[in-house]
N, C-alpha and C positions, 0 to 999 in steps of 0.2 A: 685452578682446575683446568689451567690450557693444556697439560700435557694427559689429562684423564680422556677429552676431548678430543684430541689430535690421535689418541692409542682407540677410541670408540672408533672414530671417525676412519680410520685404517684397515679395522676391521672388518666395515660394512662395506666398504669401497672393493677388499680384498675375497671377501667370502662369497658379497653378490656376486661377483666376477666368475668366482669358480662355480659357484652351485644354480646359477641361470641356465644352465644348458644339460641340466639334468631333468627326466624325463618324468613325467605323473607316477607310473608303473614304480620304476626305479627308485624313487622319493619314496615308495609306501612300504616296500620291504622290510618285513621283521625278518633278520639272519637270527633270530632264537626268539623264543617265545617272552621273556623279560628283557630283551635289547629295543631299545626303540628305535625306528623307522627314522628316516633323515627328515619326513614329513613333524614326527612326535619330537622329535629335537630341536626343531624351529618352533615347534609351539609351545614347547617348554619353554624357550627363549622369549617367545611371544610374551608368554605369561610372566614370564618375571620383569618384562621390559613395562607391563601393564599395574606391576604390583609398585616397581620402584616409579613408574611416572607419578603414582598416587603420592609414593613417599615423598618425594624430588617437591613435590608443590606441595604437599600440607606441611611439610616440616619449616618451611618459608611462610608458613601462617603464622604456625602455634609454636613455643619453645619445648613444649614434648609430647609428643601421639602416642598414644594406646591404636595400634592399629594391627589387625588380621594378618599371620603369614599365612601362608597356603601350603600345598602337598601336592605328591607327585600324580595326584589320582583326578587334579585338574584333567591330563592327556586323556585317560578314560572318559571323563565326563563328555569333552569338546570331542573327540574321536578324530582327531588330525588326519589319520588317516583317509578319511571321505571327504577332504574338502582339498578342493583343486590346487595344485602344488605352485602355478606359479603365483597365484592370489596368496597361499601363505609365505612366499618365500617374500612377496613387495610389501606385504604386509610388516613381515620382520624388518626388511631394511627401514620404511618409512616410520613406526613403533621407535626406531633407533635414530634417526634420525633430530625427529623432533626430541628425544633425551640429550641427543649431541647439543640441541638449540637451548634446551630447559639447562646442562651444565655449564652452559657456556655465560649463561645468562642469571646464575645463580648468584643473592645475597648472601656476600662475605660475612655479616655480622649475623647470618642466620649457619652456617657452618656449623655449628656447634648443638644445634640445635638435637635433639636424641627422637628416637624411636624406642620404644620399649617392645623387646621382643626376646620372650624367654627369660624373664627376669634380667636381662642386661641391656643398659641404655647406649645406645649404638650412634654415633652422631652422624649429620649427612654426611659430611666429610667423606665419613667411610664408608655410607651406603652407596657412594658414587663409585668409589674405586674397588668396592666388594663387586657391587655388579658389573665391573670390567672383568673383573679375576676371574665372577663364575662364569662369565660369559666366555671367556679364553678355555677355561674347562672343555666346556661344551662344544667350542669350536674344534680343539681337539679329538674330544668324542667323534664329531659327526667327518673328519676325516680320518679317523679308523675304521667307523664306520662303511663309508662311501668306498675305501679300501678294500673292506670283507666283500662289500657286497660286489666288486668289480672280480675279486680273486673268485667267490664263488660262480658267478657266473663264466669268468673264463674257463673254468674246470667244467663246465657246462658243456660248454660249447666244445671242448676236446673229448669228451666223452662220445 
């Protein structure tokens, strides 16, 4: 799992860097009414970083969970939006952080171990590197995003 770690560990290193010096205001912009805000894209991150830590240690209990996934209607619920951007954004890297600690530190003979979700038993293995992948999604999201929102505001500003 050292190169799952080393690929987490790049991310947070590389994202905090770029997304630290972006501004409350700027962070809550919806550019459409179903795109979410670069505040609701960290807290999507949040959340899934909160779902897999659950995974990450009970599957190194037991040799197979019955455990809850969640939905995208968490963001609604929490309202990202209203809560202070740089508190979510250290939130996300330290969330990610301790997962870098929790894979690094992961029982080899427990690898195998499954999650049941949706009728298919998913072992850590690849919830570790699933949630690298979605997380890579999402980081590309939220620089399209950070993108639109820089182009619409330039067109702003020349108008």
């Amino acid at each position: 799992m050292r190169s799952e770690t080393l690929r987490l560990r790049k991310h947070i290193d590389e994202q905090y860097e770029i997304y630290c010096g972006i501004d409350d205001t700027t962070a809550s912009i919806n550019v459409s009414p179903d795109a979410w805000s670069v505040k609701e894209i960290f807290g999507h991150l949040i959340d899934s970083a909160a779902n897999n830590y659950q995974r990450f240690i009970r599957l190194q209990e037991v040799s197979h969970l019955d455990f809850p996934g969640y939905d995208y209607n968490w963001i609604k619920i929490i309202r990202y939006n209203s809560y202070p951007y740089s508190q979510l954004l250290e939130l996300w890297k330290q969330c990610n952080l301790l997962l870098c600690h929790i894979i690094e530190n992961l029982d080899d003979s427990k690898k195998e171990n499954s999650w049941k979700n949706e009728g298919r038993d998913l072992s850590l293995s690849f919830l570790v590197t699933d949630y690298i992948d979605h997380l890579e999604i999402h980081l590309s999201q939220l620089a399209e995003r950070l993108k639109t929102i820089r182009e619409k505001s330039a067109m702003m500003e020349d108008a």
